[in-house]
NUGU-107138 format. One record per residue: residue number from 1; residue in three letters; x negated, y negated, z negated of N, C-alpha, C, CB in turn. Coordinates in Angstrom, 3 decimals. Atoms other than C-alpha are relative to their C-alpha. Glycine has a CB too. Example, Ala and Ser with C-alpha at 12.3 -4.5 7.8 and 13.67 -1.06 7.14 Angstrom:
BEGIN
DRENGU pos code n_east n_north n_up ca_east ca_north ca_up c_east c_north c_up cb_east cb_north cb_up
DRENGU 1 ALA -0.890 1.190 0.000 -12.300 4.500 -7.800 -0.900 -1.200 0.000 0.992 -0.027 -1.246 .
DRENGU 2 SER 0.820 1.190 0.060 -13.670 1.060 -7.140 0.770 -1.090 -0.730 -0.414 -0.462 1.415 .
END
This chain:
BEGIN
DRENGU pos code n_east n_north n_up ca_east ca_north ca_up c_east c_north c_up cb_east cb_north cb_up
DRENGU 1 UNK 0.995 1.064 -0.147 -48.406 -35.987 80.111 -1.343 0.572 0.435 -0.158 -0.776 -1.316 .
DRENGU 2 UNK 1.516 -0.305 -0.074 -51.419 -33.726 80.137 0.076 0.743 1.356 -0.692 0.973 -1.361 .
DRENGU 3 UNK 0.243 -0.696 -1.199 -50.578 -32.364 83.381 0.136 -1.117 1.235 1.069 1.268 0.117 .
DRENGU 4 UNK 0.195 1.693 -0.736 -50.085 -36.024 84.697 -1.644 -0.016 0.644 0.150 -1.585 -1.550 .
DRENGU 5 UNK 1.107 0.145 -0.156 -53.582 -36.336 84.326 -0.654 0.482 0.946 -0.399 0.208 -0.789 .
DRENGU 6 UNK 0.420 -1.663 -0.328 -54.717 -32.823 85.653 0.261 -0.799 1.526 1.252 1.801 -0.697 .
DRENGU 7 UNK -0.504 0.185 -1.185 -53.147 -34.527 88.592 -0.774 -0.743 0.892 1.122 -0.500 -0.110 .
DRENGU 8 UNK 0.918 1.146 -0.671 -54.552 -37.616 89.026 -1.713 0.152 0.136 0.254 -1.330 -0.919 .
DRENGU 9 UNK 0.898 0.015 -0.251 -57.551 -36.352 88.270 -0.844 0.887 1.450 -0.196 0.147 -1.112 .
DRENGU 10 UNK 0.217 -1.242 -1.284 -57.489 -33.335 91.214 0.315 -0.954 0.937 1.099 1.576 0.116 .
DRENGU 11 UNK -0.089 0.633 -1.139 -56.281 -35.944 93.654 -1.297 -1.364 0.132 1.609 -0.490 0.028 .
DRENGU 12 UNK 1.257 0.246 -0.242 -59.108 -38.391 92.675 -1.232 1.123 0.463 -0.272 -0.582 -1.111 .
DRENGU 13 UNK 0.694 -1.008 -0.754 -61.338 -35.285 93.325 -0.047 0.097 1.327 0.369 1.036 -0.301 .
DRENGU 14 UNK -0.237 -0.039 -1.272 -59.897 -34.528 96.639 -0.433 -1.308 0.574 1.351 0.328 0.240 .
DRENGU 15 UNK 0.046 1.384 -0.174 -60.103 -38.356 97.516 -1.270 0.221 0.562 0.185 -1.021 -1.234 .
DRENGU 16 UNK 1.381 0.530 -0.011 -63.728 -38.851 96.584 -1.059 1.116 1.458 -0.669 0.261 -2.008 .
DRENGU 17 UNK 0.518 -0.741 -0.800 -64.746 -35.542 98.507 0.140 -0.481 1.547 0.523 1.213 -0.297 .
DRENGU 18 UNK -0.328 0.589 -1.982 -62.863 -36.544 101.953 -0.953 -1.344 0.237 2.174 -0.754 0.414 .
DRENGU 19 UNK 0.963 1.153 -0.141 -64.552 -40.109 101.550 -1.326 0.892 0.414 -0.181 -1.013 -1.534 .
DRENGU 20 UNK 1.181 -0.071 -0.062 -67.802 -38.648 101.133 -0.484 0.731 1.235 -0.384 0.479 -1.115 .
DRENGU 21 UNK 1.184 -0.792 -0.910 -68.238 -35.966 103.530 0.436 -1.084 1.125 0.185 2.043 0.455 .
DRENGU 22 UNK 0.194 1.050 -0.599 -66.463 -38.927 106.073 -1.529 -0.966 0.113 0.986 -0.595 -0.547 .
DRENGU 23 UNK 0.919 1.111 -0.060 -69.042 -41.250 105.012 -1.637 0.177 0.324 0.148 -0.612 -1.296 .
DRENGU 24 UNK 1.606 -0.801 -0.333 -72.405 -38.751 104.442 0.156 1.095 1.600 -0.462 1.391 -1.773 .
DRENGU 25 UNK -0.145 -0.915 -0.618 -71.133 -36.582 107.568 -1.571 -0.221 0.914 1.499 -0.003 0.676 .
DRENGU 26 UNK 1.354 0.105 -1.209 -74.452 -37.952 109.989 -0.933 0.396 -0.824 -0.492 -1.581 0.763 .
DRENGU 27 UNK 1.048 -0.842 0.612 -76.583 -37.455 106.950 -0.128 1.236 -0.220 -0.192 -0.278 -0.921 .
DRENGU 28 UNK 0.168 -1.691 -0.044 -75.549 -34.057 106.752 -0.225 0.783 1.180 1.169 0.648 -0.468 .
DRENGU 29 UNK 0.468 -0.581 -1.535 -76.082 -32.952 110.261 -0.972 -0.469 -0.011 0.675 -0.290 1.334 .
DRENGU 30 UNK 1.496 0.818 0.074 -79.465 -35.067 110.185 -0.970 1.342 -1.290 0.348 -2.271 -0.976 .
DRENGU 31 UNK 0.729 -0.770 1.118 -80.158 -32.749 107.072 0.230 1.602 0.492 0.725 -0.370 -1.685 .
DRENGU 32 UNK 0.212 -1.095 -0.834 -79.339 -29.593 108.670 -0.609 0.243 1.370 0.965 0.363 0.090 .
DRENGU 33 UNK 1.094 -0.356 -0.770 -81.217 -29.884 111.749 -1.436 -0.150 -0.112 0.198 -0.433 0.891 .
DRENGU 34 UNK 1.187 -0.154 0.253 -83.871 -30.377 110.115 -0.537 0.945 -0.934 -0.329 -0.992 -0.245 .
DRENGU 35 UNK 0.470 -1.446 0.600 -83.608 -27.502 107.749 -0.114 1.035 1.362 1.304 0.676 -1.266 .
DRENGU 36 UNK -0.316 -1.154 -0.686 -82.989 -25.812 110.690 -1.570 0.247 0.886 1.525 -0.269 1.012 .
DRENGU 37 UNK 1.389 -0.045 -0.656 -86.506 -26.949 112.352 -0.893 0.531 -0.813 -0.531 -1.261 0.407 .
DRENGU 38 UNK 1.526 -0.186 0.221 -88.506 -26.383 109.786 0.055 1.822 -0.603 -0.726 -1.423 -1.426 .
DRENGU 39 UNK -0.550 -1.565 -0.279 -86.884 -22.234 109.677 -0.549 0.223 0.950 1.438 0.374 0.216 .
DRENGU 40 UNK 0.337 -0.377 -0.949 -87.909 -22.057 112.990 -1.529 0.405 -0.255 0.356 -0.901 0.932 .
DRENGU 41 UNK 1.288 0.080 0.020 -91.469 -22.824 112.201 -0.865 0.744 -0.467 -0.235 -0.788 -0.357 .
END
C-alpha cells in the first residue's frame, strides 16, 4: 500500500512539473533574457 502511494505521489510530481514548465515556459525565457541583460551591464 505504502508504495502505492510513493507512486501516485512521484507521478503527480512528474505531472505538475511537465504542466508547469509547459505553461511558465515564455515566463522563463522572458526571465532569462533578462538576467542575461542585466550580466551584460
Amino acid at each position: 500500500m505504502g508504495w502505492l502511494v510513493l507512486l501516485i505521489v512521484a507521478v503527480v510530481v512528474v505531472a505538475a512539473v511537465l504542466w508547469g514548465k509547459k505553461y511558465f515556459r515564455r515566463e522563463i525565457e522572458r526571465a532569462k533574457r533578462i538576467n542575461r541583460a542585466n550580466k551584460n551591464n
